[in-house]
C-alpha positions in Angstrom: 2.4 -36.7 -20.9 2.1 -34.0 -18.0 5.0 -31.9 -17.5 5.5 -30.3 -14.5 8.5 -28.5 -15.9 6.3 -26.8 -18.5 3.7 -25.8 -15.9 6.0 -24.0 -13.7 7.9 -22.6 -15.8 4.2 -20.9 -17.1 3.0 -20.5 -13.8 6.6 -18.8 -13.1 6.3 -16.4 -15.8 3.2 -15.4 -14.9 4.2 -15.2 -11.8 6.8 -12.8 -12.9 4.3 -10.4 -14.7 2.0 -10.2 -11.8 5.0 -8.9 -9.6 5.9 -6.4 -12.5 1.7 -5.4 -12.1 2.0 -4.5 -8.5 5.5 -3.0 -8.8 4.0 -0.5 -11.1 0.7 0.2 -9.6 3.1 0.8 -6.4 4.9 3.5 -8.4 1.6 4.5 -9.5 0.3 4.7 -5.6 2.8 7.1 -5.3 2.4 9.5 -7.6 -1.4 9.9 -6.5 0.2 10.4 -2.9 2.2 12.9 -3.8 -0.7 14.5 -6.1 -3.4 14.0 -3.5 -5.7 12.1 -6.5 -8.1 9.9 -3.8 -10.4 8.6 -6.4 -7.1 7.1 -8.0 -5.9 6.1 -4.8 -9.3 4.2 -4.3 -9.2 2.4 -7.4 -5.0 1.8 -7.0 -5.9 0.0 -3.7 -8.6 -2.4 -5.3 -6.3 -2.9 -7.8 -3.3 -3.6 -5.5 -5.7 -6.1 -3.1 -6.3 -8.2 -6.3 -2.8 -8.4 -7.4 -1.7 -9.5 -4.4 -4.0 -12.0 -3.9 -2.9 -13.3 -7.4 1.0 -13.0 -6.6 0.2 -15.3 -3.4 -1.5 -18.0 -5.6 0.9 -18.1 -8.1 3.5 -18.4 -5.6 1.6 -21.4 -3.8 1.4 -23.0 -7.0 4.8 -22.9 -8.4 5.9 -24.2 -4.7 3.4 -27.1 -4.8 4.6 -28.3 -8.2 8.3 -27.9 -7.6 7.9 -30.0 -4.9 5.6 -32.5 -6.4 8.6 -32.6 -9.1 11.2 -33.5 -6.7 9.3 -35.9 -4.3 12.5 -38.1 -3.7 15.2 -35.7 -3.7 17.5 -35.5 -0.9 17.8 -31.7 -0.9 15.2 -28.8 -1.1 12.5 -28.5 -3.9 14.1 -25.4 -4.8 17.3 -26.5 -4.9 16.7 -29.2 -7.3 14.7 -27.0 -9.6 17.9 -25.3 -9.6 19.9 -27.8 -10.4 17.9 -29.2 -13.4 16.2 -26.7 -14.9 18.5 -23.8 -16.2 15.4 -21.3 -16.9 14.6 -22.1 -13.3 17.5 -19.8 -12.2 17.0 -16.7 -14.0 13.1 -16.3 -13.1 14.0 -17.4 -9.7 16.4 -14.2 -9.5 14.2 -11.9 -11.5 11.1 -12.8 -8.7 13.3 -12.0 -5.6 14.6 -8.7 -7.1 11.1 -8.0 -7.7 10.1 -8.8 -4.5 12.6 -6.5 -2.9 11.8 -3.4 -5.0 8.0 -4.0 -4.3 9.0 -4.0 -0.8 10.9 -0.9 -0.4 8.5 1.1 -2.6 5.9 -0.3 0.1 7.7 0.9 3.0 8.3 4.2 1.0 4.6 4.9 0.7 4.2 3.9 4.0 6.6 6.6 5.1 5.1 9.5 2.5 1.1 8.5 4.2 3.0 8.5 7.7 4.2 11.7 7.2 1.8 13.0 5.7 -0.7 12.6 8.5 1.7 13.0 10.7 1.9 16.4 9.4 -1.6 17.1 9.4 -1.8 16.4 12.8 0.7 19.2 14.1 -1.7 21.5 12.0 -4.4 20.4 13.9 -2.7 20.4 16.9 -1.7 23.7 16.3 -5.1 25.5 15.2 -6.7 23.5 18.4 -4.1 25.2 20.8 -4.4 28.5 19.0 -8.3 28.5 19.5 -7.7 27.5 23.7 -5.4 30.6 23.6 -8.4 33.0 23.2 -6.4 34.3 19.5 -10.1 33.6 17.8 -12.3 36.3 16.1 -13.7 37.1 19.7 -11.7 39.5 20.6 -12.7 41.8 17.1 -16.1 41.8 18.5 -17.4 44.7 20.6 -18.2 43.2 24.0 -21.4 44.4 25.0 -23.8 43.2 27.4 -26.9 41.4 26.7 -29.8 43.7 26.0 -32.1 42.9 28.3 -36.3 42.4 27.3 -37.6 46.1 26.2 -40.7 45.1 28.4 -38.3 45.5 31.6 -37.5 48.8 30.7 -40.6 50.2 30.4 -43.3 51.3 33.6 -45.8 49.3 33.6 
């Protein structure tokens, strides 16, 4: 007999460790940022895409089969799954905490990239202003005038 209990609870796990996944290559992310390692970045960013995409199914499958578990229940899916199923709770709670921490080390590296080329702007900014300023490497050469075409100078 199918058991929609078992699957979700499966799915829910799994669930679980692909929010654990993208936590870490978060964390990860970070450290590259602060380390300047692109190639890892490149690779972190793949790997973050695919994670996410995984997280999102996972999550529309565990909501499909809670509610296909509860089709005549006066209150919420979620609620009901609450109700009956005591593991339900716990992975419930460890998901949104998970959640939360995956979203504040987003914003975090948001802010660090933010920064960071907000920083590399001023320098440009700055070096660009310097060079309308005339404080170049003109001014260390002699100024002198063109020489004009030896055949000028002579008689002919």
């Amino acid at each position: 007999m199918y058991s929609y209990e078992t699957e979700i609870e499966n799915t829910y796990k799994k669930h679980t460790a692909l929010l654990e996944d993208l936590r870490d290559c978060l964390e990860m992310e970070r450290e590259s940022l602060m380390n300047v390692d692109v190639d890892r970045l490149w690779g972190l960013m793949e790997k973050k895409n695919g994670l996410a995409m995984d997280v999102e199914r996972t999550g529309n499958e565990i909501s499909c089969l809670v509610e296909a578990s509860f089709p005549d229940s006066t209150d919420s899916p979620r609620s009901s799954a609450l109700k009956e199923w005591p593991w339900y709770r716990p992975l419930y709670a460890r998901t949104t905490l998970l959640k939360e921490d995956i979203r504040v080390r987003l914003e975090e590296n948001q802010l660090f990239i933010r920064d960071s080329l907000g920083f590399f702007d001023d320098l440009m900014n700055i070096i660009v202003q310097s060079g309308g300023k005339g404080e170049d490497y003109q001014h260390l050469q002699n100024p002198q005038e063109k020489p004009a075409a030896r055949i000028y100078d002579r008689e002919v």
